[in-house]
C-alpha positions as CSV (number, residue, x, y, z in Angstrom):
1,X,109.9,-40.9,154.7
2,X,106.4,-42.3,155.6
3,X,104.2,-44.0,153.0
4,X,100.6,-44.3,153.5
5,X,99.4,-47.3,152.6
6,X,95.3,-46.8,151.5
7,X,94.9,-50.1,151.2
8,X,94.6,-51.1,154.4
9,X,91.2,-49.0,154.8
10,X,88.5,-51.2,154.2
11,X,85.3,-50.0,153.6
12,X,82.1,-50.7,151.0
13,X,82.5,-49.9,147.3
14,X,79.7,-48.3,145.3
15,X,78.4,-52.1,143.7
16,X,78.6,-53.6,147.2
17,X,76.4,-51.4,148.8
18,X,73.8,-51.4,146.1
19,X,74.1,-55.5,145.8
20,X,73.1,-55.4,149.5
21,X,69.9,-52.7,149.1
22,X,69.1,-55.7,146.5
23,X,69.4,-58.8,148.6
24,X,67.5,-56.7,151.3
25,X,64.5,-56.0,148.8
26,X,64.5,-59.3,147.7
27,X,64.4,-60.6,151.1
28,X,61.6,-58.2,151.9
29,X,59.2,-57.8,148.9
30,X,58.7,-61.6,148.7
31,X,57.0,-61.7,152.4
32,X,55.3,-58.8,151.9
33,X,53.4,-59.9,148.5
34,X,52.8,-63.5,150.4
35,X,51.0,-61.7,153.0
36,X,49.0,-59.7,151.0
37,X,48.1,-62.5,148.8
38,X,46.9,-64.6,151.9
39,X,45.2,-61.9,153.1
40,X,42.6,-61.6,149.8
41,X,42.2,-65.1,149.7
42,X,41.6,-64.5,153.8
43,X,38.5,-62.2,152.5
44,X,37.7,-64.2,150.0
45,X,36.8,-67.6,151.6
46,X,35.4,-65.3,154.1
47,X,32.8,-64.4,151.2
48,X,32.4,-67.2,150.0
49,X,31.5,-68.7,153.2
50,X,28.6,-66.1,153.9
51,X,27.5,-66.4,150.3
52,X,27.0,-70.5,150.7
53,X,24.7,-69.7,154.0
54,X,22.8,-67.2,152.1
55,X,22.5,-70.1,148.6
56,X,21.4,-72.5,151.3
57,X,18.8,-70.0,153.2
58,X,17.2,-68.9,150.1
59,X,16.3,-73.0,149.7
60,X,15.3,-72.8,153.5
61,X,13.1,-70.4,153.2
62,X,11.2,-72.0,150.2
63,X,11.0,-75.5,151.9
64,X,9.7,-73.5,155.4
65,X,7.3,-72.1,153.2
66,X,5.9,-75.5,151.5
67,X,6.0,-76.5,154.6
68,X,3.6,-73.8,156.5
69,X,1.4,-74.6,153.5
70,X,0.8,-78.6,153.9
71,X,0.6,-77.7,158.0
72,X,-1.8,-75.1,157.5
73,X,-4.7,-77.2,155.8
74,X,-6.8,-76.8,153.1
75,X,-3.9,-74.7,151.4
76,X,-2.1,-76.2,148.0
77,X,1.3,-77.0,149.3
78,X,2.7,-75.1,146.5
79,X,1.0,-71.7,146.9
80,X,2.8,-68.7,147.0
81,X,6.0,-70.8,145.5
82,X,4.8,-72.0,142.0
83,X,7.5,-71.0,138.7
84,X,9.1,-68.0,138.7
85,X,11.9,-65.6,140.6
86,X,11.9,-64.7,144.0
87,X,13.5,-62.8,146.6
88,X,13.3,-63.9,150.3
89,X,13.7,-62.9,153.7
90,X,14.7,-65.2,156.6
91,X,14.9,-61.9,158.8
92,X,10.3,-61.9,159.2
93,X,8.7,-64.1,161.3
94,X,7.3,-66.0,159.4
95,X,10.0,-66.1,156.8
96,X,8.9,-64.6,153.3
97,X,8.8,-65.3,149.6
98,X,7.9,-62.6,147.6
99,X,7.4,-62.8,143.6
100,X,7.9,-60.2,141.2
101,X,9.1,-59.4,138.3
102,X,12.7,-60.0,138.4
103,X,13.3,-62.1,135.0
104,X,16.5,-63.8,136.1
105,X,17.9,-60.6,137.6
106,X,19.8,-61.0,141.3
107,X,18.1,-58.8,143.9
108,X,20.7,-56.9,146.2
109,X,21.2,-58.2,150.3
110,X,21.5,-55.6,152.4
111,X,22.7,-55.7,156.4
112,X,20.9,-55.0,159.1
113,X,22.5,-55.6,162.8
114,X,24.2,-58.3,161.4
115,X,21.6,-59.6,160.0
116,X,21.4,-60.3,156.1
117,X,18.0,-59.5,154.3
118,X,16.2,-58.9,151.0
119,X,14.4,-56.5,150.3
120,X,14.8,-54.2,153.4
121,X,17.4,-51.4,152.4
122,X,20.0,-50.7,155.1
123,X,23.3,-51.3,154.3
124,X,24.0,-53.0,150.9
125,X,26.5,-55.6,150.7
126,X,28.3,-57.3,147.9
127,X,26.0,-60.1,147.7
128,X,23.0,-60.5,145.0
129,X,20.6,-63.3,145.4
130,X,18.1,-65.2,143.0
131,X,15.6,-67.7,144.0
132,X,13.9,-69.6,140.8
133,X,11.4,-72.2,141.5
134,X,10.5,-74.4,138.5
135,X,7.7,-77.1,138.3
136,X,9.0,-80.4,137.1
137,X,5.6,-82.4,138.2
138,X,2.9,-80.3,138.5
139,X,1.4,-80.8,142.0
140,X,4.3,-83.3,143.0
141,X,7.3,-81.6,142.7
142,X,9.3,-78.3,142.6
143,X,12.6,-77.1,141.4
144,X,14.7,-74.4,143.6
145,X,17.4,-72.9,142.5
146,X,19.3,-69.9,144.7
147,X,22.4,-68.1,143.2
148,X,24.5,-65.8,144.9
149,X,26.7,-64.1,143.0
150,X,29.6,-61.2,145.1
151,X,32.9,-59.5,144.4
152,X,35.8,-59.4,146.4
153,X,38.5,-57.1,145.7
154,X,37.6,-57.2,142.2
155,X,37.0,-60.8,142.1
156,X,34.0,-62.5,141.3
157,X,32.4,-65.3,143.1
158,X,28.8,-67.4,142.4
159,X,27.5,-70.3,144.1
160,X,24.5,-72.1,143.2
161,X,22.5,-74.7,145.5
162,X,19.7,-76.4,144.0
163,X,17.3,-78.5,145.6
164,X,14.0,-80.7,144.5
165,X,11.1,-80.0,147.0
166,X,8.3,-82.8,147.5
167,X,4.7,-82.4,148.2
168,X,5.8,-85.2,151.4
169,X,2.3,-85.8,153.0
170,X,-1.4,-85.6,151.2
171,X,-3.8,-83.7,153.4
């Protein structure tokens, strides 16, 4: 008479195999959610990056233009940038500051061959801009603020560069 003995096959149980689907998932999921996670903070910076450059340009543009006005004689170096909001464009030769009535509200930037711009509507990005000049010494000394505000996958950045501009040479 011949007895089988079943407990000599070996082989995974129900639980076991679902413990290891579980170790697996854990062992993948985590890596996965890292990478993601680097990857909009990748974008992010990225954004914030650009947005700095444009904060910093809108101030450029504003000091170029104070400073085509004390160059060009017999012009106030102040005119065409006295209080108020502005949009600007690095993109025209010469650069420009244009006024209007924008009451503290961020005018788009668009992109144009790689190129950002305001006021020129090609390809609208996620960044707004807002130049605000202020007088602090009438004649002497100007306020500029630029904010760029953006979002990036649903998160919100702003960076604001300010900057005092002198009247630096009497003409």
């Amino acid at each position: 008479m011949t007895i089988s003995n079943h407990s000599k096959n070996k082989g995974f149980t129900l639980i076991e195999t679902l413990v290891a689907i579980a170790i697996l998932l854990t062992a993948v999921v985590g890596p996965i959610s890292l990478i993601g996670d680097a990857m909009h903070k990748m974008y992010y910076a990225k954004d914030e990056m650009i947005a700095i450059n444009l904060a910093q340009e809108g101030i450029e543009v504003v000091r170029a233009k104070r400073d085509s006005n004390m160059l060009n004689g017999g012009v106030p170096w102040d005119d065409g940038i006295t209080g108020g909001d502005y949009i600007v464009d690095s993109s025209s030769v010469p650069p420009t500051v244009t006024a209007g009535a924008y009451s503290g509200v961020k005018q788009p930037v668009y992109l144009d061959n790689g190129f950002y711009k305001q006021g020129s509507f090609v390809e609208a990005t996620q960044f707004t801009r807002l130049v605000t000049i202020t007088s602090v010494v009438a004649g002497k000394e100007s306020k500029v603020t630029s904010t760029v505000e953006w979002k990036t996958g649903g998160q919100a950045g702003t960076i604001t560069v300010t900057e005092n501009l002198f009247r630096w040479a009497i003409l």
